[in-house]
C-alpha positions in Angstrom: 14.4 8.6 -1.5 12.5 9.4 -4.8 14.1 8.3 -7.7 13.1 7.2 -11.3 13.6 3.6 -12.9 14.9 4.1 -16.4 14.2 0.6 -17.2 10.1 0.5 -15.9 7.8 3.0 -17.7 7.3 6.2 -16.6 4.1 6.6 -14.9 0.8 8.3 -17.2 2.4 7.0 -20.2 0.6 4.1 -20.7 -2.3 6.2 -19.8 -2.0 8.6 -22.3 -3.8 8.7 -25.5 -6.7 6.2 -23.6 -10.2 7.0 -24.7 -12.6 5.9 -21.8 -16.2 6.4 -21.5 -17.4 8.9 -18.6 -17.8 6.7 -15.7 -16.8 7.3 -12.0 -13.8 4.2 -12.3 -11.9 4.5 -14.6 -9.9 1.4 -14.4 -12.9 -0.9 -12.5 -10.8 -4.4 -13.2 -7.8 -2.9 -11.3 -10.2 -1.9 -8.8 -12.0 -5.4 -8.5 -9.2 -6.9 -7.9 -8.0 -4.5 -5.5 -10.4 -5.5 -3.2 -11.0 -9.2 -4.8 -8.2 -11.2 -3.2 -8.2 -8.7 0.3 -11.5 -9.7 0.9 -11.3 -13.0 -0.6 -9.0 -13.9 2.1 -10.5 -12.8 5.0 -13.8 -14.7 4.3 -11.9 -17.6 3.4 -10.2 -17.4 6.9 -13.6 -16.5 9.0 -15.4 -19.2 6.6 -12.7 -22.1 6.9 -14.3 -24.3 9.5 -17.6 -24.2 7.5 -15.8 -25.2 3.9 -13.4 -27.6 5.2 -12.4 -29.6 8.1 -8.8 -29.6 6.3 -6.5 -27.6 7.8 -4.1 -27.1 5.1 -6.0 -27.0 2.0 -7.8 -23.7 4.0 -4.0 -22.6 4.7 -2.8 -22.7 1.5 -5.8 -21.3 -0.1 -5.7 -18.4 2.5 -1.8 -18.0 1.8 -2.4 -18.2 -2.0 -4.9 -15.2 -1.7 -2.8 -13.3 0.3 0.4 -13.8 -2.2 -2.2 -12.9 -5.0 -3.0 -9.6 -3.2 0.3 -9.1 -2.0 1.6 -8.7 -5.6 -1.7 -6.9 -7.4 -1.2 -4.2 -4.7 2.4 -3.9 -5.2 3.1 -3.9 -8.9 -0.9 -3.0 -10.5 -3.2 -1.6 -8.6 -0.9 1.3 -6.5 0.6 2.3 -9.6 -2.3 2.5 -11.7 -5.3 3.8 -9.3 -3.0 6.5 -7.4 0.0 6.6 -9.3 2.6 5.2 -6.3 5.3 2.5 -6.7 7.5 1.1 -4.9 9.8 -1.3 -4.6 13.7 -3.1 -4.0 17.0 -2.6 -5.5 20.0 -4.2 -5.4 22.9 -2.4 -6.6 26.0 -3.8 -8.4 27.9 -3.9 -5.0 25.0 -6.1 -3.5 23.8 -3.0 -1.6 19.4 -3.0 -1.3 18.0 -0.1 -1.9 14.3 0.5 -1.1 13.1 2.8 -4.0 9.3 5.0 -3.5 8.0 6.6 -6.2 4.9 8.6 -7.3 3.7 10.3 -9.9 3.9 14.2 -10.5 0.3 15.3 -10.8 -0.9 17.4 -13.7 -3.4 19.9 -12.8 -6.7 18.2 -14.9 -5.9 14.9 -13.1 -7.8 15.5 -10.0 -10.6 14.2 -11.8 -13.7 12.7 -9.9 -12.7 9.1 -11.1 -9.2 9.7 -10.1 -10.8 10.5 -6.4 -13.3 7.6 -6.6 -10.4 4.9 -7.1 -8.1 6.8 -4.5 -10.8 5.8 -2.4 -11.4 2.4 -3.3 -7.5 2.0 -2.8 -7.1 3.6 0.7 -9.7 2.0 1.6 -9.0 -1.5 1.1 -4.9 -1.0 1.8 -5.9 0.1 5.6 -9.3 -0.7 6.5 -7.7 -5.1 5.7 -4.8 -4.4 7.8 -7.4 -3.8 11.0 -9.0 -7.3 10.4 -5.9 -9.1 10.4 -4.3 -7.1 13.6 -7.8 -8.5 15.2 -7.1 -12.0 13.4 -3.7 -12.2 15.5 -5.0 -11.2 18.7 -7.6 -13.7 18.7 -5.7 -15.9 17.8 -3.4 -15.4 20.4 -5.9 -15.3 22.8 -8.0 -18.1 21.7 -4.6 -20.3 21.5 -5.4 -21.1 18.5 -1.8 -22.0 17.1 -1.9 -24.0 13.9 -3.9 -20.5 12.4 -0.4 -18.1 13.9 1.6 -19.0 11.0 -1.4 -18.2 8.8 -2.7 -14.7 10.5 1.1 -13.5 10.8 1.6 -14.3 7.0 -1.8 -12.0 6.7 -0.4 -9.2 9.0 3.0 -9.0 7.0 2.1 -8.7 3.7 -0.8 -6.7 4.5 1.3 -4.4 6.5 4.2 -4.2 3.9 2.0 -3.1 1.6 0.5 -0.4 3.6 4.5 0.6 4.8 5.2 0.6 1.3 2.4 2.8 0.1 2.3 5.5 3.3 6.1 6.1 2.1 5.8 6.7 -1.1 2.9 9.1 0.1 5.2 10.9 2.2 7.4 11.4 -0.5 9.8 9.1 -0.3 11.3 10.3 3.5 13.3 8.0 4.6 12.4 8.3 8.7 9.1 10.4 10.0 11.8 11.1 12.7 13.6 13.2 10.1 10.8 15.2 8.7 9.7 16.3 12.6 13.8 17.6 13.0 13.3 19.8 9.7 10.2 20.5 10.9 10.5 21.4 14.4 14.3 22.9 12.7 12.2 25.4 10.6 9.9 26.6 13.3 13.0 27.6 15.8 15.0 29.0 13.3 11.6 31.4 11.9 11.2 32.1 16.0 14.6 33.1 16.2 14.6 35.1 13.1 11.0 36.3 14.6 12.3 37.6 17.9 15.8 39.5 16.8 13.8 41.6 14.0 11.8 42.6 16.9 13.5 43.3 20.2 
């Protein structure tokens, strides 16, 4: 469901009115840290044995990375380098609502720096997800335990993230399951219409 928050600004508005020099990026601190704390964390886990023979000081500095991530993605970078939010709702009944959100395009904004950080964005929210996944199945494999509780705190807020961001994408649909009915709806009712216009 696509909705707008009346309380959180609206999305370009801070934007506006913003005189940047030409460059490729035009927000590169967003974009830093987009892939900062991603990375950060996955070389903190691959690295751990070599820092520190303590296993929770390298657990709490991978979960601290991950948190840090977690909410840059969520609330700064999305919102700012391809114009998607999203987030949770509750209602004064108690009812949670899952709100995504993106921004209607204007037709200058397909800018090349708009492209560039659209990269830089889909690029670290799936290709950090696939390390993780690999993470938990060596993990597994390796029996590796103590590091489960770690890797699965990885995969989660990695993952939500990704959920989170592929919705709002999609504009919002609230099952893939749904858009194949309409879909697959549409083409049978056009064959239908297709076939009694030409008997």
């Amino acid at each position: 469901m696509i909705t707008q928050d009346r309380e959180a600004p609206l999305f370009g508005e801070e934007d506006d009115g913003i005189n940047t020099k030409k460059s490729n990026i035009k927000h590169p601190l967003v974009s830093f840290f987009h892939l900062f704390f991603r990375i950060s964390a996955i070389l903190v886990y691959l690295m751990c044995d070599l820092f520190s023979s303590r296993f929770i000081a390298c657990m709490v500095s991978i979960i601290l990375l991950l948190s840090c991530d977690f909410w840059t993605v969520k609330n700064v970078s999305g919102r700012l380098l391809v114009g998607l939010r999203w987030w949770n709702q509750v209602d004064e009944k108690g009812n949670s609502h899952w709100i995504f959100e993106s921004r209607k395009q204007k037709p200058q904004s397909q800018s090349t720096s708009h492209g560039a950080e659209a990269r830089i964005f889909w690029l670290g929210l799936v290709v950090c997800p696939i390390f993780w996944i690999l993470f938990f199945f060596r993990t597994v494999f390796s029996l590796e335990i103590k590091w489960l509780a770690v890797v699965v705190m990885g995969l989660v807020l990695q993952l939500s993230n990704l959920y989170g961001y592929m919705r709002c994408r999609l504009g919002g649909k609230s099952d893939l399951k749904e858009m194949a009915k309409g879909y697959l709806g549409a083409q049978l009712f056009r064959q239908a219409t297709k076939t009694t216009e030409n008997p």
